[in-house]
Backbone as ProteinMPNN parsed JSONL, in Angstrom:
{"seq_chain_A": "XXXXXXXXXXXXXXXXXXXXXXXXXXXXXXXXXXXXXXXXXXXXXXXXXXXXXXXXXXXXXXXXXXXXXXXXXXXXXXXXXXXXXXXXXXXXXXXXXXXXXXXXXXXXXXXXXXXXXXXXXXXXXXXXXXXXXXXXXXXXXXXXXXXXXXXXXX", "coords_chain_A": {"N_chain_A": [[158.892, 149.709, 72.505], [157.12, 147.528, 71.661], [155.932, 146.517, 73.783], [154.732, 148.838, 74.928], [152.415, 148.306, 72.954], [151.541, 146.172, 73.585], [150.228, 146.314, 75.997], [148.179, 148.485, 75.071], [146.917, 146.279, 73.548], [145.891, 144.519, 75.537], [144.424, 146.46, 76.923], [142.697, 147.194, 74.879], [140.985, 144.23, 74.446], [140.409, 143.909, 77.448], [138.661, 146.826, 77.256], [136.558, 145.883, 75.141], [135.359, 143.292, 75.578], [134.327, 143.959, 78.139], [132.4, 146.191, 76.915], [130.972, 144.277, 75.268], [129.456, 142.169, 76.91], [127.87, 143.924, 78.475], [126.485, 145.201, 76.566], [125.901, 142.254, 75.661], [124.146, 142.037, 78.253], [122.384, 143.682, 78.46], [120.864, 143.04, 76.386], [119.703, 140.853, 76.987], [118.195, 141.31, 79.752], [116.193, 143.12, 78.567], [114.848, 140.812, 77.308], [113.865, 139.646, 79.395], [115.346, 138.313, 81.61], [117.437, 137.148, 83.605], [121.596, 137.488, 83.523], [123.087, 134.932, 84.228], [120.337, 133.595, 84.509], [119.995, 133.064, 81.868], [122.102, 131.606, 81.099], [121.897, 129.474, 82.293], [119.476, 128.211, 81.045], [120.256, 128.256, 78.463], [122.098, 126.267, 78.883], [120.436, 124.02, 79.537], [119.272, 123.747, 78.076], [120.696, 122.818, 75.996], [121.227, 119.933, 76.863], [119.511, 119.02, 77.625], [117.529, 116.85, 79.439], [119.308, 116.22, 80.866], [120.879, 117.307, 82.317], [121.76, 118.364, 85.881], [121.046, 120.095, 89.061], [123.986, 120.28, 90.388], [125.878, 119.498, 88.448], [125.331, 121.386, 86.641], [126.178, 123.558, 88.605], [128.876, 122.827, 88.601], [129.619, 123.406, 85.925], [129.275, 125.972, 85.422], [130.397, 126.996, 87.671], [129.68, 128.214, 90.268], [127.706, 128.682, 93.202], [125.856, 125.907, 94.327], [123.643, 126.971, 95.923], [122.997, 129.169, 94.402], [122.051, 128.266, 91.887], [120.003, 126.64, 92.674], [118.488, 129.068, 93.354], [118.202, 130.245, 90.864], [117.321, 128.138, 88.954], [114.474, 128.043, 90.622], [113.587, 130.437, 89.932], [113.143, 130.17, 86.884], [111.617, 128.282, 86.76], [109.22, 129.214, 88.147], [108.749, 131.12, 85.945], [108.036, 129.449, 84.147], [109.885, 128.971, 82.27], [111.371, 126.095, 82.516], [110.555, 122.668, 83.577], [110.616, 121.211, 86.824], [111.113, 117.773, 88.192], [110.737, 114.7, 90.334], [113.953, 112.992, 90.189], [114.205, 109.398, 88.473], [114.991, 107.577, 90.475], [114.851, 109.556, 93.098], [116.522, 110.913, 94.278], [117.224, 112.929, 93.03], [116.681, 116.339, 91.163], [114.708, 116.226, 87.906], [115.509, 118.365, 85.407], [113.897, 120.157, 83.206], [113.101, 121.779, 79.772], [110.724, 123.594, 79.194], [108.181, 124.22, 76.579], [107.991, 126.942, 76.467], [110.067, 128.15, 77.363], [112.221, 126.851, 74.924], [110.697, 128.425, 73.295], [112.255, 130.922, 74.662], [115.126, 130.349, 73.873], [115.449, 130.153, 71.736], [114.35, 132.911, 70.832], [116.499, 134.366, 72.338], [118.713, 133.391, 70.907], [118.489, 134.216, 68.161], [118.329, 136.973, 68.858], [121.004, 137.075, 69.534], [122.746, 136.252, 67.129], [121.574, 138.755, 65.417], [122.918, 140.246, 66.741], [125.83, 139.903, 66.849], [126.494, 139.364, 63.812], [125.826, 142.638, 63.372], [127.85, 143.555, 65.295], [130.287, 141.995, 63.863], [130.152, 143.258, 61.789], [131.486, 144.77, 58.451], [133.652, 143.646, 58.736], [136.211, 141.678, 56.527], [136.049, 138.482, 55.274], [138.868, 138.034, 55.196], [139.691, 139.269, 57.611], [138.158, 138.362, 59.679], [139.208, 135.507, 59.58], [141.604, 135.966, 60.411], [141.345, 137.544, 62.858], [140.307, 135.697, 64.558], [142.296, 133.711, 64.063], [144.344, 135.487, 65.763], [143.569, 135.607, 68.273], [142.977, 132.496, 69.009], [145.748, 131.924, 69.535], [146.346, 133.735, 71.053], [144.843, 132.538, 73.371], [146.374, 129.666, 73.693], [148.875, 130.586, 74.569], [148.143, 131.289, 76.751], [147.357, 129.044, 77.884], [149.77, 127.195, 77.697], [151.671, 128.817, 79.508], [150.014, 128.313, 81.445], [150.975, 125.851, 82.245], [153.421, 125.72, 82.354], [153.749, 127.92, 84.406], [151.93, 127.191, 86.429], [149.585, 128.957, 88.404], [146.315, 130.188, 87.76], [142.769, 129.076, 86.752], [141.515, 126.331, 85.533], [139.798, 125.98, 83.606], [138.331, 128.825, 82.802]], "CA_chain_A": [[157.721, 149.909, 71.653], [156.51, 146.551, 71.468], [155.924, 146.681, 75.536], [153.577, 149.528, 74.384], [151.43, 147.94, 71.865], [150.989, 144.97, 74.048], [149.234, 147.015, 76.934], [147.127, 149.186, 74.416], [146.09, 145.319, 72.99], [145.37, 144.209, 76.539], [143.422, 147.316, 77.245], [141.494, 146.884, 73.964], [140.897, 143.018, 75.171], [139.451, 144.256, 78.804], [137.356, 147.51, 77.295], [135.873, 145.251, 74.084], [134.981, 142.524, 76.3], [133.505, 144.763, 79.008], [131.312, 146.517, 76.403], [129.967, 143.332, 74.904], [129.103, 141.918, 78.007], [127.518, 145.047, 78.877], [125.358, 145.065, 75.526], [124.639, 141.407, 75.967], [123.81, 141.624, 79.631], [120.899, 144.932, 78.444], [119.787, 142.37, 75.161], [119.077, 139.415, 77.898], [117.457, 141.808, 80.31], [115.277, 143.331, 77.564], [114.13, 139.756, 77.095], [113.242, 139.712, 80.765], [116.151, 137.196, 81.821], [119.095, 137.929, 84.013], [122.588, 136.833, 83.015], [122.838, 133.467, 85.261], [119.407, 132.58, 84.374], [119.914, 132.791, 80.307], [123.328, 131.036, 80.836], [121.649, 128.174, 82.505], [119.005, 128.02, 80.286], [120.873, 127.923, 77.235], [122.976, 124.921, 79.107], [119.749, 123.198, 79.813], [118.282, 123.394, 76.279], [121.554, 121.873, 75.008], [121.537, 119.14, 77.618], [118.286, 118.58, 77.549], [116.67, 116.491, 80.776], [120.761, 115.259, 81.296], [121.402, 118.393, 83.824], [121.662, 118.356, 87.534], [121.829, 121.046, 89.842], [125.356, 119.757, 90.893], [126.533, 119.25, 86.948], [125.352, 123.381, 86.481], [126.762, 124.716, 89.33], [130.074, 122.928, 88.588], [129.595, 123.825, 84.981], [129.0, 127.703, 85.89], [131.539, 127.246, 89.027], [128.771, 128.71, 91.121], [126.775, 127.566, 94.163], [124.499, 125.095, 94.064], [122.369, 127.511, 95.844], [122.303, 129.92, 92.872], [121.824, 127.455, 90.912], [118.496, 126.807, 93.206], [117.44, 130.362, 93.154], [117.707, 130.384, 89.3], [116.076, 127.099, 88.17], [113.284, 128.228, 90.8], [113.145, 131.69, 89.13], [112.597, 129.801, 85.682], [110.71, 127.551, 87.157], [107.902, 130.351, 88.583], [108.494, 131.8, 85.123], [107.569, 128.62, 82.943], [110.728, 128.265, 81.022], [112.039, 125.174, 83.041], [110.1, 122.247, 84.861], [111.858, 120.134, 87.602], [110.319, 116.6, 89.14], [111.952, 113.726, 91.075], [114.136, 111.875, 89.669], [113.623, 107.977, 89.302], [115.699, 107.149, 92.063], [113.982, 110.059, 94.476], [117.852, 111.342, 94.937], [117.687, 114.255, 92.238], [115.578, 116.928, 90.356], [115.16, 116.179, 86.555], [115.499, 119.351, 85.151], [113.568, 119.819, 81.705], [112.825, 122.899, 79.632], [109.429, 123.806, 78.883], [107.519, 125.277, 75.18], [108.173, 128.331, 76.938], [112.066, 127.735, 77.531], [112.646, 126.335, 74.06], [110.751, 129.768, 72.373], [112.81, 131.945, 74.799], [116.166, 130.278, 73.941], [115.521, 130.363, 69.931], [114.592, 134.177, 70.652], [117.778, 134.788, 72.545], [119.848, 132.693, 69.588], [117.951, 135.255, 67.095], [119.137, 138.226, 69.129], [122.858, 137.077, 69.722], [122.768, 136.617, 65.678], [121.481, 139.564, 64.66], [124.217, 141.398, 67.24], [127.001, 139.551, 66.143], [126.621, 140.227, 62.604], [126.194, 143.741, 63.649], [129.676, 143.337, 65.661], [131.063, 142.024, 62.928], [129.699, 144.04, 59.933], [132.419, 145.563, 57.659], [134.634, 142.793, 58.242], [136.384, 140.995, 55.344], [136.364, 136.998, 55.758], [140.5, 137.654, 55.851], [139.69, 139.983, 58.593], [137.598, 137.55, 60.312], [140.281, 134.305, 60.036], [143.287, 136.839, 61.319], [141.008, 137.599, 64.355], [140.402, 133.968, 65.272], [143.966, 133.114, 64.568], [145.313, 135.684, 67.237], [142.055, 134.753, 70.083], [143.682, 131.196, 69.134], [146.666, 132.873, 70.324], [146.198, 133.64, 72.661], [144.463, 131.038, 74.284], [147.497, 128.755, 73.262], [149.494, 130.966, 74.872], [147.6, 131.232, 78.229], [147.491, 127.542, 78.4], [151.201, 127.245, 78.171], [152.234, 129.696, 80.714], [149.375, 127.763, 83.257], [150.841, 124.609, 82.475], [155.057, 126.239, 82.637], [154.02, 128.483, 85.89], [151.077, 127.163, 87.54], [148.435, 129.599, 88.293], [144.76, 129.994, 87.424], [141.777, 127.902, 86.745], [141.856, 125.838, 84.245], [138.763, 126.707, 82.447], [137.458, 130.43, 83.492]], "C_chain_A": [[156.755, 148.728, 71.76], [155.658, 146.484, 73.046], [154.423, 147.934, 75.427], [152.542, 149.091, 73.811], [151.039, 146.882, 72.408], [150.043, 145.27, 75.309], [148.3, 147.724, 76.022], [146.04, 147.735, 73.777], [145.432, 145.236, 74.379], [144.098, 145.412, 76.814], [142.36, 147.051, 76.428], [140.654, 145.634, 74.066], [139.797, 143.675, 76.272], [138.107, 145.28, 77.9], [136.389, 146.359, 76.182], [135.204, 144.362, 75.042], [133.823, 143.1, 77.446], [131.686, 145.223, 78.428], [130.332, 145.713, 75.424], [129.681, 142.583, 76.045], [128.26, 143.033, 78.329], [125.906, 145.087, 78.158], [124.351, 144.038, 75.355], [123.793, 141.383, 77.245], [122.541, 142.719, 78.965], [120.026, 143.931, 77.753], [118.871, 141.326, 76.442], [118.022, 140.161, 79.134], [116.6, 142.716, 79.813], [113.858, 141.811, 77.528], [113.496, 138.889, 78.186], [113.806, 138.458, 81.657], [117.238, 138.064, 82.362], [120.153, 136.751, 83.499], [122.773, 135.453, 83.328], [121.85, 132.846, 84.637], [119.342, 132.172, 82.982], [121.492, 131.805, 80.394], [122.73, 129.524, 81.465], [120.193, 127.707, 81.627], [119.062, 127.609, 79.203], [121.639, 126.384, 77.27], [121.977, 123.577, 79.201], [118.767, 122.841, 78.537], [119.105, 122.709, 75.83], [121.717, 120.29, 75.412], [120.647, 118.593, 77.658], [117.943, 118.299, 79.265], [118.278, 115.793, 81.366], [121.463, 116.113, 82.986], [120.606, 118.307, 84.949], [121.894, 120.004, 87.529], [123.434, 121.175, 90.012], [126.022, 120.117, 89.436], [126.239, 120.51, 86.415], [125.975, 123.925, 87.111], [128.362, 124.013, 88.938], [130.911, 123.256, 86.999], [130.304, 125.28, 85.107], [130.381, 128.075, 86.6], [131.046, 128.403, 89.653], [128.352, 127.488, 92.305], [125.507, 127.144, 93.996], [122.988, 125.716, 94.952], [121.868, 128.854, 95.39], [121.986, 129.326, 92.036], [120.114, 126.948, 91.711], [117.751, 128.206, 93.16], [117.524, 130.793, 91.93], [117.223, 129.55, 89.067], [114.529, 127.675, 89.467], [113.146, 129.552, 90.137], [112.355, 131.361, 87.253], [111.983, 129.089, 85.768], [108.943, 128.2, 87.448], [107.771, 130.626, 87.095], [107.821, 131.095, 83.64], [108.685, 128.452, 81.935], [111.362, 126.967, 81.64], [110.299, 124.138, 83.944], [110.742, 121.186, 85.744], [110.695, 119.324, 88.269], [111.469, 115.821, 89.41], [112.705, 113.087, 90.434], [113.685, 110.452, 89.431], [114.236, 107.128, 90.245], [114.985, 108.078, 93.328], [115.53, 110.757, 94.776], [117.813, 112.943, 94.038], [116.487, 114.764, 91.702], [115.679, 116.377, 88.775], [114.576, 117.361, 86.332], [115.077, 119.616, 83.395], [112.993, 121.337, 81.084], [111.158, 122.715, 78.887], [109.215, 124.257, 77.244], [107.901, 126.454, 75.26], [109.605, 128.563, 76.831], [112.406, 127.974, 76.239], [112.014, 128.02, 73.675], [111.746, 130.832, 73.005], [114.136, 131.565, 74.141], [116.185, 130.535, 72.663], [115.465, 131.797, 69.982], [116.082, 134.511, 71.102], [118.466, 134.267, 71.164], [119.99, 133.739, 68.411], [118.645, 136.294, 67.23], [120.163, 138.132, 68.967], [123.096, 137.128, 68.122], [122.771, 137.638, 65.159], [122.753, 140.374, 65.211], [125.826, 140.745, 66.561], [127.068, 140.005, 64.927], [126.657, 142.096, 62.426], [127.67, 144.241, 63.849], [130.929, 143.378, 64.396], [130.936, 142.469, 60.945], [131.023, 145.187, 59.231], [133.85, 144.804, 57.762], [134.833, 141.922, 57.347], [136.507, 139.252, 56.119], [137.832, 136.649, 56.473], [140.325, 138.149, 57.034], [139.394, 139.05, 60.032], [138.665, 136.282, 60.795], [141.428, 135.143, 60.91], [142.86, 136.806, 62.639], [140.916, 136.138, 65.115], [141.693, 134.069, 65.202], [144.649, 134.106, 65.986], [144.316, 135.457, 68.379], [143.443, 133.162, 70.189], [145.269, 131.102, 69.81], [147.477, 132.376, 71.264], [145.692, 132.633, 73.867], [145.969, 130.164, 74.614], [149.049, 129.326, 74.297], [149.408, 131.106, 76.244], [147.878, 129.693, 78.895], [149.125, 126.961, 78.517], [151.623, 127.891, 79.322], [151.073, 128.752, 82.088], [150.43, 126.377, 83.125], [153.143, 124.622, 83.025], [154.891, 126.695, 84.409], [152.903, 128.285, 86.847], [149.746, 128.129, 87.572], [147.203, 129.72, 87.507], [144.332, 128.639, 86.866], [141.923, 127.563, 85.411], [141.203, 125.862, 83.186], [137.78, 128.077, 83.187], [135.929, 130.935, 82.614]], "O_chain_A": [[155.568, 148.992, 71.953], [154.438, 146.365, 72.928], [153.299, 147.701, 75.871], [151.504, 149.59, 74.246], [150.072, 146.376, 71.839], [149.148, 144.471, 75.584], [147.182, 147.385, 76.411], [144.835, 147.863, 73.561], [144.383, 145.871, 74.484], [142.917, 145.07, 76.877], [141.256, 146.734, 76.872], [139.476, 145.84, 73.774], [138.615, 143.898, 76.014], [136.952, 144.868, 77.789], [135.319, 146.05, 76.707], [134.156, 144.903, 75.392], [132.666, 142.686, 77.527], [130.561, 144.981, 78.865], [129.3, 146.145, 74.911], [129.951, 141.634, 75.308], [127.356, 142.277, 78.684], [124.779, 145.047, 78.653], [123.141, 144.091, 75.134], [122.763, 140.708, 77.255], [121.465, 142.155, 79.163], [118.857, 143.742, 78.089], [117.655, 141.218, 76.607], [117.024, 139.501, 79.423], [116.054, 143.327, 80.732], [112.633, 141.801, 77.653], [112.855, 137.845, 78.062], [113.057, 137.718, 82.294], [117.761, 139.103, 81.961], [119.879, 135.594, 83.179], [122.519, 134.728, 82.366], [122.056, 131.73, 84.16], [118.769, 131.12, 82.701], [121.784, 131.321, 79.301], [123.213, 128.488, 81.01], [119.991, 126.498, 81.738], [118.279, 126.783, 78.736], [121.799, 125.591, 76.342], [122.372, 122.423, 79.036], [117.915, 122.001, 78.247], [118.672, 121.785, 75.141], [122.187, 119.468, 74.626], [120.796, 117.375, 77.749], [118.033, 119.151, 80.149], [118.284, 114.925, 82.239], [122.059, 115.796, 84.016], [119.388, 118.216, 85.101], [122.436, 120.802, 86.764], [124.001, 122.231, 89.732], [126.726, 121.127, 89.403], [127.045, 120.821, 85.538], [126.563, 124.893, 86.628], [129.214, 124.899, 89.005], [132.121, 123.343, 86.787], [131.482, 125.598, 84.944], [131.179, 128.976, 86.341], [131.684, 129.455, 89.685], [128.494, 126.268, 92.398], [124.458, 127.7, 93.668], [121.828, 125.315, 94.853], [120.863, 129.483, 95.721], [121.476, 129.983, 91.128], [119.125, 127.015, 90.982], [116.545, 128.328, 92.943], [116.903, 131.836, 91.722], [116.089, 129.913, 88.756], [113.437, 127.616, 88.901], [112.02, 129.533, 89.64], [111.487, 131.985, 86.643], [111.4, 128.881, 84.703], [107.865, 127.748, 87.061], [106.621, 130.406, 86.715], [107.366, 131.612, 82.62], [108.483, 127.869, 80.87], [112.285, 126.728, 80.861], [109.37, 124.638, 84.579], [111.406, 120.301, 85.205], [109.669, 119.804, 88.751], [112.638, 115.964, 89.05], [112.051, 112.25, 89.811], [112.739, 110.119, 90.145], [113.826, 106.04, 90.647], [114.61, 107.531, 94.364], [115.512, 111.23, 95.913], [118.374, 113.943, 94.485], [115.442, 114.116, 91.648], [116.818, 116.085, 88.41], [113.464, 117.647, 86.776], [115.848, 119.305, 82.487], [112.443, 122.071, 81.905], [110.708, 121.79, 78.212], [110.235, 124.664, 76.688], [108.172, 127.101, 74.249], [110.064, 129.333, 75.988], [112.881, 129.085, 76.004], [112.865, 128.905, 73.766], [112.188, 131.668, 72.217], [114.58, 132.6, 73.644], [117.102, 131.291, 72.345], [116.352, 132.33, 69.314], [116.855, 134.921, 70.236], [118.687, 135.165, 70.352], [121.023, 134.087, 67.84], [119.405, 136.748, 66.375], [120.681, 138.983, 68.245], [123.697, 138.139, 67.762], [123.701, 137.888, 64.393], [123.5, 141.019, 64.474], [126.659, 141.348, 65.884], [127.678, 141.062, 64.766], [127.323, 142.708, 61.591], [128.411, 144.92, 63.138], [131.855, 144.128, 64.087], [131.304, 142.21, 59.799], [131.267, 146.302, 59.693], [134.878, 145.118, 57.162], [133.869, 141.2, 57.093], [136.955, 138.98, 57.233], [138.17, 135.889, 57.381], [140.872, 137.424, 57.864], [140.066, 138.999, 61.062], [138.942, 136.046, 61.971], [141.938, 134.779, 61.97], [143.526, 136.292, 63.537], [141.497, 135.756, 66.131], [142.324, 134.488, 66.172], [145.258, 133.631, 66.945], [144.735, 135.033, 69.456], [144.337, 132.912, 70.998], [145.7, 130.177, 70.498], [148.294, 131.626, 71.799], [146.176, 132.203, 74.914], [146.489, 130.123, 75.729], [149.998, 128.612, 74.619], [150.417, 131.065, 76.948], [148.39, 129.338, 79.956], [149.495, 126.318, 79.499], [151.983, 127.126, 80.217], [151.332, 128.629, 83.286], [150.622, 125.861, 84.226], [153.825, 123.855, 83.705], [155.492, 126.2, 85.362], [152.795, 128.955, 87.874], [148.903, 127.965, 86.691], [147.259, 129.184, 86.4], [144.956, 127.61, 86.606], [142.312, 128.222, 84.446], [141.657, 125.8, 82.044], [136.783, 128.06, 83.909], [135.309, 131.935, 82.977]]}, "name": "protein", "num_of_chains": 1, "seq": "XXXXXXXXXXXXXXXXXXXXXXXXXXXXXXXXXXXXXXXXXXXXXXXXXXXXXXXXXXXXXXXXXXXXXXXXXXXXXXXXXXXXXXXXXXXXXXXXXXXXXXXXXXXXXXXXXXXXXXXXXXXXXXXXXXXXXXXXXXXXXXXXXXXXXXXXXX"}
């Protein structure tokens, strides 16, 4: 039985996940942003003028030349501007007026959906779910660190 209920969780895990991903990937391309470029956006508003190319893509764990064909995509688009460093070795990567209003709109959207998400849950409802995520996590990280396999932050 139990062997049962632990594949119907997993399943619920994969589809839930799937279909918020799904929902956020339409909200962010509504807001005329693909997934990549709002994920480095959001990293470069928090980071401010501190992010590299190099220090995104190994963030992301992408290539540094998606990480060039998205900062030039936000770059054409005015939410990002990049100049030389002061050494002449790197871009400084800085977000624009433009940047900063798109990332507060995205913040707005992910808010209002979350509360959506989680509308009709009780606060207990809410701590129970964290505690098993926490879990799980806890539980993933044991088994990498007992048998090896996968990355260490996905």
């Amino acid at each position: 039985m139990k062997e049962e209920l632990v594949s119907r969780a997993i399943a619920g895990m994969i589809t839930t996940d799937r279909m918020h991903k799904s929902m956020i990937d339409a909200k962010i391309n509504d807001i005329g942003l693909h997934r990549g470029q709002h994920f480095i956006l959001m990293h470069i508003a928090e980071e401010g003028a501190l992010a590299s190319q190099k220090e995104i893509a190994e963030r992301f764990n992408i290539s540094q030349a998606a990480v060039t064909g998205a900062l030039r995509k936000l770059e054409t688009d005015g939410y990002i501007s990049r100049s030389l460093g002061e050494d002449n070795r790197y871009n400084r990567i800085e977000i624009t007026e433009k940047g900063r209003e798109m990332v507060e709109r995205s913040r707005k959207l992910f808010r209002e959906t979350d509360r959506y998400l989680f509308s009709g849950f009780t606060e207990e409802e809410l701590l129970d779910y964290i505690s098993c995520l926490e879990k799980i996590r806890a539980n993933i990280e044991s088994y990498r660190k007992c048998c090896g396999s996968g990355k260490e932050n996905l």
